[in-house]
N, C-alpha and C positions, 0 to 999 in steps of 0.2 A: 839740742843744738844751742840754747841760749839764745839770748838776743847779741847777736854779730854786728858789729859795727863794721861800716864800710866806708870809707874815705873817694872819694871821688874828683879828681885834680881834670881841669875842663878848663876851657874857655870859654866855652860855645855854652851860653846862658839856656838856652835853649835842651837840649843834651842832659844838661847839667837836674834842669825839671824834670824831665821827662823818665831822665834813669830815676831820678831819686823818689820820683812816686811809685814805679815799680819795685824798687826795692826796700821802700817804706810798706809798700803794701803785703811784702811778702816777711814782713817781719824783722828787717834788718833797719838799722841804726843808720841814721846815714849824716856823715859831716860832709861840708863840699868847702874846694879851695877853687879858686881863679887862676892861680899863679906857681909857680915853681917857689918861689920863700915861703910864700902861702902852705907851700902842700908839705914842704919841710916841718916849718911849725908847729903846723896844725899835727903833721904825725908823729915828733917830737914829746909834745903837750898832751896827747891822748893816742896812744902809738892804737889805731885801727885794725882788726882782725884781716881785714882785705883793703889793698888798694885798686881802685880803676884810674888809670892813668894816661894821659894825651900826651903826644912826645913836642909837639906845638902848641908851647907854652910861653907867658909873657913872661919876663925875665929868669928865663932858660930853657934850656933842651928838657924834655922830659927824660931822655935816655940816660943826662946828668943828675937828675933826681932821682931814679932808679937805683943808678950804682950809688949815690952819696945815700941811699937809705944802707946798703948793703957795709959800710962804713961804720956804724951807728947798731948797737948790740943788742938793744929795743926794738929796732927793727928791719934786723936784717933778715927774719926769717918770715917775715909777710909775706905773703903770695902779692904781686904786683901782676895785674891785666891790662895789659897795652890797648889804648881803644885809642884808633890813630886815624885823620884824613891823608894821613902819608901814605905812602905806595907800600907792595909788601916788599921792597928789596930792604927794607929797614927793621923785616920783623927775625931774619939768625942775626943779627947785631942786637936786638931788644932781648931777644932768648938765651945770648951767649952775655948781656949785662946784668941776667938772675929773673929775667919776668916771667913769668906765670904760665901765660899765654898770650896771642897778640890779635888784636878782631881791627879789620879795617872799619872802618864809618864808610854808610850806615853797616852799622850791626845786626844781625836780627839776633832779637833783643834774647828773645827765646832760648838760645845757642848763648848767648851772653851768660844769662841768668843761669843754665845749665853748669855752664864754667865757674863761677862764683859759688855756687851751691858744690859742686866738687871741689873748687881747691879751698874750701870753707871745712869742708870734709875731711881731706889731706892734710890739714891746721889740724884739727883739733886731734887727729889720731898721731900725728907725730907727737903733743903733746902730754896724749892718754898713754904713749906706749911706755 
């Protein structure tokens, strides 16, 4: 599998620890953004094997950073995982703008990290094939 790096676009400081010691601990790489430029940048500058992504974000939609990654040839083919305190009537609008999959908050976590480990999976064999 390598060491996978995961990108993690949050506001919620909180969230932000808690995922990235679990996925630290299970071996993955983990960068975090606060912010919608932030999450741009950041996957820009070091385009991430996976994104988790908040659609309630400080200067933007997350659903705007979704599709503006899908823009961007570096990283249009990221798996992006909506991890949202929205409602689900936002999650075929999150899945019809290329995301992954979509977990309300809270998450359990478990179900989460299951999801990241498959479409981690799904990367690296479109890749291999």
């Amino acid at each position: 599998m390598g060491n996978n790096s995961v990108l993690i676009v949050d506001d919620d400081r909180d969230l932000l620890l808690g995922l990235g010691i679990r996925l630290r601990a299970a071996g993955y790489h983990v960068t975090i953004a606060l912010d919608a430029i932030t999450a741009i940048a950041a996957a820009r500058r070091e385009p991430p094997d996976l994104i988790v992504l908040d659609i309630g974000l400080p200067g933007g939609d997350g659903l705007t950073v979704l599709r503006s990654f899908k823009f961007v040839a570096s990283l249009a083919s990221i798996p992006v995982i909506i991890l949202t305190a929205r409602d689900m009537s936002l999650k075929e609008k999150a899945m019809s703008s290329g995301a992954y999959a979509f977990f309300q908050k809270p998450a359990d976590n478990d179900e989460l990290l299951a999801t990241i480990v498959d479409a981690l999976r799904e990367g690296d064999r479109a890749v291999n094939d």
